[in-house]
MARBA-899952 format. One record per residue (C-alpha): residue in one letter; y, z, x. Coordinates in Angstrom, 3 decimals, padded with zeros to 6 digits. Layout:
# MARBA-899952
<pt><rest>A</rest><v>Y</v><w>Z</w><u>X</u></pt>
...
# end
This chain:
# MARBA-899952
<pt><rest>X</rest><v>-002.160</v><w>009.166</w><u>002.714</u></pt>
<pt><rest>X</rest><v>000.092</v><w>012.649</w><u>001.408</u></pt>
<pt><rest>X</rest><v>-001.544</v><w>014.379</w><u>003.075</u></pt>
<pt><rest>X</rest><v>-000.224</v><w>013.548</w><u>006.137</u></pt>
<pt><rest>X</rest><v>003.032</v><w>015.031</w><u>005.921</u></pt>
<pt><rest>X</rest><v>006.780</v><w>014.327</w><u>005.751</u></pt>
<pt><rest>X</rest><v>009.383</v><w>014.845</w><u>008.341</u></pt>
<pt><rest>X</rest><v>007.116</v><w>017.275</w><u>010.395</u></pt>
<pt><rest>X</rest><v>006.602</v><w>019.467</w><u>006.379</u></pt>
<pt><rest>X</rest><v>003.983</v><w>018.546</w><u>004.448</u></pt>
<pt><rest>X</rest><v>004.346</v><w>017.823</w><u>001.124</u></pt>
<pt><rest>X</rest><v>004.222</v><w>020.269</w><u>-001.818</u></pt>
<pt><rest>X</rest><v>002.247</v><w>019.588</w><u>-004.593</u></pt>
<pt><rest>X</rest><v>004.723</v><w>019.254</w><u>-006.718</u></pt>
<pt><rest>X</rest><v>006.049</v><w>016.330</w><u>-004.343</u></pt>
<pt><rest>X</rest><v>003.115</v><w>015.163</w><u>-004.491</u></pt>
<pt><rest>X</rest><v>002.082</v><w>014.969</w><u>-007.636</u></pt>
<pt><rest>X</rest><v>005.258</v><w>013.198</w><u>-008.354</u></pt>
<pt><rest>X</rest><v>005.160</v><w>010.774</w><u>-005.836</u></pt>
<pt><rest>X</rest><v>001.271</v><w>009.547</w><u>-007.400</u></pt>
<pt><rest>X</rest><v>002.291</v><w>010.121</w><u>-010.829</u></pt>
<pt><rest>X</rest><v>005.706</v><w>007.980</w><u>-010.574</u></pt>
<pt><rest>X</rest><v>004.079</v><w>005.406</w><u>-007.749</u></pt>
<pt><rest>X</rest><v>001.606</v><w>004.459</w><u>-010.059</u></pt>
<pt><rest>X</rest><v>004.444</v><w>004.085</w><u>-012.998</u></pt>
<pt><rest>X</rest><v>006.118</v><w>001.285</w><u>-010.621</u></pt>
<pt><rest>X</rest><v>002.588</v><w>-000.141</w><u>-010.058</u></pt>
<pt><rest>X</rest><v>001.717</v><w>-000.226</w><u>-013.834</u></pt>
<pt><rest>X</rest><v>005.202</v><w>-001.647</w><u>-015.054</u></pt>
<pt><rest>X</rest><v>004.756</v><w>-004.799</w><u>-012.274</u></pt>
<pt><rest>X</rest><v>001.610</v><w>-004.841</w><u>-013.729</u></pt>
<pt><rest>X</rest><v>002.681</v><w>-005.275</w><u>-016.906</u></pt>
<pt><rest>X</rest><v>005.605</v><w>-007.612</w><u>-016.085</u></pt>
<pt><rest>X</rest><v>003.274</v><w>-010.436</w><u>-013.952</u></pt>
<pt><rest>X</rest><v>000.465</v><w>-009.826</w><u>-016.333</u></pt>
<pt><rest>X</rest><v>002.308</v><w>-011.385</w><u>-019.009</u></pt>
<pt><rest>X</rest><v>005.086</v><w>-013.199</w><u>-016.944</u></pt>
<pt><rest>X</rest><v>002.159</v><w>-015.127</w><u>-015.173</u></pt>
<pt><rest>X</rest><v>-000.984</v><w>-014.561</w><u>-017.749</u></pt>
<pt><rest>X</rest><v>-004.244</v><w>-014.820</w><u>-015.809</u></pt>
<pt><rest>X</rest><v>-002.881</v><w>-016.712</w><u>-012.879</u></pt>
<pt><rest>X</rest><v>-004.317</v><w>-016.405</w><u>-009.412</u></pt>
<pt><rest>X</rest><v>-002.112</v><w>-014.498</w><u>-006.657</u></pt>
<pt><rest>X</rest><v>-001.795</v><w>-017.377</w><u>-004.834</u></pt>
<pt><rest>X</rest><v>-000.013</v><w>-019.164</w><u>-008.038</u></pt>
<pt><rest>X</rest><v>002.135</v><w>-016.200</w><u>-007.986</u></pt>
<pt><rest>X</rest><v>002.658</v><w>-016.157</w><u>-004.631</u></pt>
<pt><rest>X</rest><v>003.896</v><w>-019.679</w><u>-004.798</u></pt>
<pt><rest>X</rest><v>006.304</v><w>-019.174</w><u>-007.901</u></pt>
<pt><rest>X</rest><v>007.883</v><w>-016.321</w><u>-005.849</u></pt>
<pt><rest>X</rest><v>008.380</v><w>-019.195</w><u>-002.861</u></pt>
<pt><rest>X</rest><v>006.029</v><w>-017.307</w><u>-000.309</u></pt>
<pt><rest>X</rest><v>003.934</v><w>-018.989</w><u>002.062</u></pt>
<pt><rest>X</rest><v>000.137</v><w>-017.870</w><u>002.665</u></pt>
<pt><rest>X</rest><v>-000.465</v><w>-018.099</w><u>006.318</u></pt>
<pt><rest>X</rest><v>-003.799</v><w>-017.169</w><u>008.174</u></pt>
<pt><rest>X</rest><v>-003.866</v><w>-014.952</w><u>011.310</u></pt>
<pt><rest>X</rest><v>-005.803</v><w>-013.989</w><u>013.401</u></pt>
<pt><rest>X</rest><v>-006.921</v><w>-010.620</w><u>014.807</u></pt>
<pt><rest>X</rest><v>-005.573</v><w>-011.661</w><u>018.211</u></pt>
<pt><rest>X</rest><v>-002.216</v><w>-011.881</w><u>016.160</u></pt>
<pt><rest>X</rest><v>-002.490</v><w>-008.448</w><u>014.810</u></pt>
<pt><rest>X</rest><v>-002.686</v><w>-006.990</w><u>018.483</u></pt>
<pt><rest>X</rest><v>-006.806</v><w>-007.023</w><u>018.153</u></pt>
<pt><rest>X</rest><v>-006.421</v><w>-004.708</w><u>014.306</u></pt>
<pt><rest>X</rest><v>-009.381</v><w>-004.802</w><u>013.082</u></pt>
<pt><rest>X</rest><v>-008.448</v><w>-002.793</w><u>009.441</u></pt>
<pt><rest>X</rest><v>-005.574</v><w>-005.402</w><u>008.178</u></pt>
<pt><rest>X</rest><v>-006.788</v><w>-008.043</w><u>005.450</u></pt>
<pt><rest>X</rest><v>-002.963</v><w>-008.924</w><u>004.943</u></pt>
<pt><rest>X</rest><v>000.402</v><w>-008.204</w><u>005.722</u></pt>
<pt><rest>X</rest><v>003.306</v><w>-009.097</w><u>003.896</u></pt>
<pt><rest>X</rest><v>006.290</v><w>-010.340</w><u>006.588</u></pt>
<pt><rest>X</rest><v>009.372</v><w>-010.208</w><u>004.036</u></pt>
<pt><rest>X</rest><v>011.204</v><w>-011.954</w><u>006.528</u></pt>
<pt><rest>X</rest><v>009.190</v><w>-015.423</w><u>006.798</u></pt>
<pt><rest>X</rest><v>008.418</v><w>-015.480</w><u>003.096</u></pt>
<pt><rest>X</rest><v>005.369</v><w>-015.171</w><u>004.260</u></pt>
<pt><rest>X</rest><v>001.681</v><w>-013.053</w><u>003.505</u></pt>
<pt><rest>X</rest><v>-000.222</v><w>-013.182</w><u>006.548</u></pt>
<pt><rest>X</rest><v>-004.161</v><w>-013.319</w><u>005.330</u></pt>
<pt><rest>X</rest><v>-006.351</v><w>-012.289</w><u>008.146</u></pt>
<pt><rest>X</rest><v>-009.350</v><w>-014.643</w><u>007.050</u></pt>
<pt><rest>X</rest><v>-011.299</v><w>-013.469</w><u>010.214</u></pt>
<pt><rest>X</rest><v>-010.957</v><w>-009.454</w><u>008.815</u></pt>
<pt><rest>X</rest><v>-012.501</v><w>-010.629</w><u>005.355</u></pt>
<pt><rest>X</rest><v>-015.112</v><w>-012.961</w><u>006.263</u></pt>
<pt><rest>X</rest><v>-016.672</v><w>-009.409</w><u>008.647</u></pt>
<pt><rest>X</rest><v>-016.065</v><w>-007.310</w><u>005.653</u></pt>
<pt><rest>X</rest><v>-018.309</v><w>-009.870</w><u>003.676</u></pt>
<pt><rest>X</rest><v>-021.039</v><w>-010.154</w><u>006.161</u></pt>
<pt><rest>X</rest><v>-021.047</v><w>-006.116</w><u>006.361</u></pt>
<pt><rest>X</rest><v>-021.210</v><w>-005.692</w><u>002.497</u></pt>
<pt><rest>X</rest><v>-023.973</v><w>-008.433</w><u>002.713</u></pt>
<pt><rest>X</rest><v>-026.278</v><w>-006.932</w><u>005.164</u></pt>
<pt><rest>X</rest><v>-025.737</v><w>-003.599</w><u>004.203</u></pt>
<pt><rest>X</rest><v>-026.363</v><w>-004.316</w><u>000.820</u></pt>
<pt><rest>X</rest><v>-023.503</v><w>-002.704</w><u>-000.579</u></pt>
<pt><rest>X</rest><v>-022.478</v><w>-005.476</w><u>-002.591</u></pt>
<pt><rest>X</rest><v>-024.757</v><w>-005.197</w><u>-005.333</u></pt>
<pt><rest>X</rest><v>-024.024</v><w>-001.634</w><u>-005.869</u></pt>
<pt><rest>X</rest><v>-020.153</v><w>-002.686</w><u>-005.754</u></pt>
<pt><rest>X</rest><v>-020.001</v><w>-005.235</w><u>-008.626</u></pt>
<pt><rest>X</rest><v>-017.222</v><w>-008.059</w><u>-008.862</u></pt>
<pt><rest>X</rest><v>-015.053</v><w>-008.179</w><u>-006.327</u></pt>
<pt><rest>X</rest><v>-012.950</v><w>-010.521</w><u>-004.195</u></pt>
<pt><rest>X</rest><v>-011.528</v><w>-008.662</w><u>-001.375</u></pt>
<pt><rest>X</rest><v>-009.067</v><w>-012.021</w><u>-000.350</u></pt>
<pt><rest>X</rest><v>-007.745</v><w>-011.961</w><u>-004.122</u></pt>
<pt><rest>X</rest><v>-006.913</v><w>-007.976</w><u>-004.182</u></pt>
<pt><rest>X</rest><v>-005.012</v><w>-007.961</w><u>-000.808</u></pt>
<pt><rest>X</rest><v>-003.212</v><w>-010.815</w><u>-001.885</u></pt>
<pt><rest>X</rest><v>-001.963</v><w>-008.688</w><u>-005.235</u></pt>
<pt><rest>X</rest><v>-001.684</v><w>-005.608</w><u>-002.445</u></pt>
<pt><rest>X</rest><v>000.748</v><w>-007.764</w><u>-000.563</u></pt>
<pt><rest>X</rest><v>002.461</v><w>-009.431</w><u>-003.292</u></pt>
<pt><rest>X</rest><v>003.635</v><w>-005.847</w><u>-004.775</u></pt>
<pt><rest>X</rest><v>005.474</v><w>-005.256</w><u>-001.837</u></pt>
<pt><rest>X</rest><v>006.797</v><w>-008.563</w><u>-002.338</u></pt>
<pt><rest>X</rest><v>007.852</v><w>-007.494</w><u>-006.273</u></pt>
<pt><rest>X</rest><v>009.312</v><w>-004.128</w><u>-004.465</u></pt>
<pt><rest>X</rest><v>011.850</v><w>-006.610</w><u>-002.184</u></pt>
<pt><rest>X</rest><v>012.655</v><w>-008.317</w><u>-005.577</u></pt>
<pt><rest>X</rest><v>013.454</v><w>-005.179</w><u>-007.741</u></pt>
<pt><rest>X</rest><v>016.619</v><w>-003.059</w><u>-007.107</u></pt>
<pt><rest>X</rest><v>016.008</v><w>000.796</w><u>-007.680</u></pt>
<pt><rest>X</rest><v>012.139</v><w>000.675</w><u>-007.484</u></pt>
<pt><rest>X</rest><v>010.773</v><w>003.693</w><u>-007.650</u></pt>
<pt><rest>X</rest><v>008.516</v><w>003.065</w><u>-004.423</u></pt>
<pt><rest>X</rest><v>011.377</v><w>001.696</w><u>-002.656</u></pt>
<pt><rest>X</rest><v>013.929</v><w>004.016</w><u>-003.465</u></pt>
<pt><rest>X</rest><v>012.212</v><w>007.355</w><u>-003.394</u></pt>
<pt><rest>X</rest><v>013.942</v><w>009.953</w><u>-001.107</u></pt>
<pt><rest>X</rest><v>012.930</v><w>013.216</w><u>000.329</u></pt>
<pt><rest>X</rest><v>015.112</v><w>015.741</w><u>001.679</u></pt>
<pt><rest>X</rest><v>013.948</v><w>017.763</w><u>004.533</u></pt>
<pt><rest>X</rest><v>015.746</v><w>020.295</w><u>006.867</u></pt>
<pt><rest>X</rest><v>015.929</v><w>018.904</w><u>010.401</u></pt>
<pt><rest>X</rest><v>017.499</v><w>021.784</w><u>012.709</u></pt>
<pt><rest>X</rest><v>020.536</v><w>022.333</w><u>010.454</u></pt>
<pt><rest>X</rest><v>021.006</v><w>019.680</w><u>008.577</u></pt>
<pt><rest>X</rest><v>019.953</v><w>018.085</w><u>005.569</u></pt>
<pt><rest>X</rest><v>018.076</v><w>014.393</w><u>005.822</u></pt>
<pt><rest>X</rest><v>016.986</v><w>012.060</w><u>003.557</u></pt>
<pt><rest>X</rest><v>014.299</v><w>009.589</w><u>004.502</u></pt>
<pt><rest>X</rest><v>012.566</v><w>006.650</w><u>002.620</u></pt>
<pt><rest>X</rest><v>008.394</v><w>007.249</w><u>001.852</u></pt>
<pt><rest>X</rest><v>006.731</v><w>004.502</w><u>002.614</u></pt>
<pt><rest>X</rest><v>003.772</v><w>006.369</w><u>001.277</u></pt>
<pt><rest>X</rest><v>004.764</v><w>005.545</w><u>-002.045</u></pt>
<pt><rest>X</rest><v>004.887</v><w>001.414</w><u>-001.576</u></pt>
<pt><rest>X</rest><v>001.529</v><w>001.862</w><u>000.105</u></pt>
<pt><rest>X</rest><v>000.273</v><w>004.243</w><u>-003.718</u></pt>
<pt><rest>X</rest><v>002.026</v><w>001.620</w><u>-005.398</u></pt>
<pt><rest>X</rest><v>000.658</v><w>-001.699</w><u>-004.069</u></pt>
<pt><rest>X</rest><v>-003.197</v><w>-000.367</w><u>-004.222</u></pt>
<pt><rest>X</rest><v>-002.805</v><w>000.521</w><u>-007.839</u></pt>
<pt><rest>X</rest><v>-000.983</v><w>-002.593</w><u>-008.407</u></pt>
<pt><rest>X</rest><v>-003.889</v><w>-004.675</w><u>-006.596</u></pt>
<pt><rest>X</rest><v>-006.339</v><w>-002.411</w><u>-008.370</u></pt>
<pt><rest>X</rest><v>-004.802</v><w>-003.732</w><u>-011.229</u></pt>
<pt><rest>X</rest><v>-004.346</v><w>-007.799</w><u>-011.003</u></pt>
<pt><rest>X</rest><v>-008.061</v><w>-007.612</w><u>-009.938</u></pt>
<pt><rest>X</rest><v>-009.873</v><w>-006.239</w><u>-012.386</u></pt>
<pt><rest>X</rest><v>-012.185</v><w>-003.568</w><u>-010.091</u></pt>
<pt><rest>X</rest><v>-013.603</v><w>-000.997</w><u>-011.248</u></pt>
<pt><rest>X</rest><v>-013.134</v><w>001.264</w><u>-007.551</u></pt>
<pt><rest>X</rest><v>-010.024</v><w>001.879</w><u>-005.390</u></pt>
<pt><rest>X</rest><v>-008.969</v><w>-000.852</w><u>-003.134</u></pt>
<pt><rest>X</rest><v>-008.607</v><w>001.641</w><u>-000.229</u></pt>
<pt><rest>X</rest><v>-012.872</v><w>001.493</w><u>-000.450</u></pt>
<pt><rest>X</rest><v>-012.547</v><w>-001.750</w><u>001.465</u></pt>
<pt><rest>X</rest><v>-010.466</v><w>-000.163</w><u>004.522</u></pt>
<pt><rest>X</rest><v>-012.576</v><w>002.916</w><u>004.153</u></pt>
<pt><rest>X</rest><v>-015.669</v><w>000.280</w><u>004.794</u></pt>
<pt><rest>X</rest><v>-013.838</v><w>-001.423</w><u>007.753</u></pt>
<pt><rest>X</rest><v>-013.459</v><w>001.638</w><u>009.158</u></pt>
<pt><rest>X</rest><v>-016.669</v><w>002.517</w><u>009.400</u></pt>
<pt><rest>X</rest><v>-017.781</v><w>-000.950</w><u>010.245</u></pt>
<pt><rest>X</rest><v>-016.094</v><w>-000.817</w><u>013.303</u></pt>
<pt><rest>X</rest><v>-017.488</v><w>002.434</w><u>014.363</u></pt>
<pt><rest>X</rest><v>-015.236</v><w>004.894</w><u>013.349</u></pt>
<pt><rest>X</rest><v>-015.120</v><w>008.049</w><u>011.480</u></pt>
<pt><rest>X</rest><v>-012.849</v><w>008.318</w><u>008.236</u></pt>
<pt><rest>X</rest><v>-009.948</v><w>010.517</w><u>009.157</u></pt>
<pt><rest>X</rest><v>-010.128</v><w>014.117</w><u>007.366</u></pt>
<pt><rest>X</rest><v>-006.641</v><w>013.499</w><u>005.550</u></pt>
<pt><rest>X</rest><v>-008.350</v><w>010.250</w><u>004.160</u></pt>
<pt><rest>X</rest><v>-011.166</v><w>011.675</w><u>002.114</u></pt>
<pt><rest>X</rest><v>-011.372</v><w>012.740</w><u>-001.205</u></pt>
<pt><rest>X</rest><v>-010.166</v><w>016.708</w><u>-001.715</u></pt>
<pt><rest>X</rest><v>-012.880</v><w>017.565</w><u>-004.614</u></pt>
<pt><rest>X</rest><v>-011.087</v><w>020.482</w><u>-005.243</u></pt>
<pt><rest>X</rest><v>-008.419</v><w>019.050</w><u>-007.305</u></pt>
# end
């Protein structure tokens, strides 16, 4: 997810390593706060004491995406849960037998807490993941732009989190990726070498 760059630069790895190191610091301190705040409650009891709706949608809705489980739409109060998405990852895990080598898991639960951290970062003034800026030279001029990288860091070590797994959430795009055909993309695997 880095690895892809910023403003046409890509990241150093001092960047970087700040971005993950202070991403998962927002994601830890949420935890922390809705842990005890809301102690052992489902996401969808949370979701309800922050007043958002759970909707389902469909894949039609999602212009035929095939890798969203849910989408948080800050603007409906709303986290979109793409039932249809989950119920394929299920039967895929199922038949490929991947699910006993995988443990517990509930994939609807952990992109439920995915979403709702991006709901906690529309509720928290000077979040880390919301507020971190980069400066990069574009033709003369200094620019600084928002990294949505680091909501995206935060929210799967958040979900990571609430649910209790023992892998990273980004396993179960990985697996709908490939599911659907498709190879991983390069920047998207693991770099061994750090």
């Amino acid at each position: 997810m880095l690895e892809l760059g910023f403003c046409g630069t890509k990241l150093s790895h001092k960047e970087r390593d700040e971005i993950i190191r202070r991403s998962a610091g927002a994601a830890e301190n949420s935890y922390s706060n809705i842990a005890h705040r809301y102690q052992g409650q489902s996401p969808e009891a949370v979701a309800q004491a922050f007043g958002l709706d759970i909707r389902q949608i469909n894949k039609d809705d999602l212009f035929g995406n095939e890798h969203i489980l849910a989408l948080f739409k800050p603007e409906e109060s709303a986290i979109l849960l793409c039932e249809e998405t989950i119920a394929a990852l299920l039967r895929y895990l199922d038949e490929s037998g991947l699910n006993k080598t995988m443990g517990e898991y509930n994939i609807r639960q952990t992109a439920l807490w995915h979403e709702l951290f991006h709901a906690i970062e529309e509720r928290t003034p000077g979040i880390y993941t919301r507020s971190k800026m980069l400066k990069r030279k574009f033709l003369f001029f200094d620019v600084l732009r928002g990294f949505d990288s680091a909501g995206e860091i935060g929210a799967i070590h958040f979900s990571k989190l609430m649910s209790g797994i023992s892998f990273s959430p980004c396993l179960y795009e990985y697996l709908l990726i490939s599911m659907n055909g498709r190879a991983i993309p390069d920047a998207w695997k693991l770099n061994h070498a750090n």
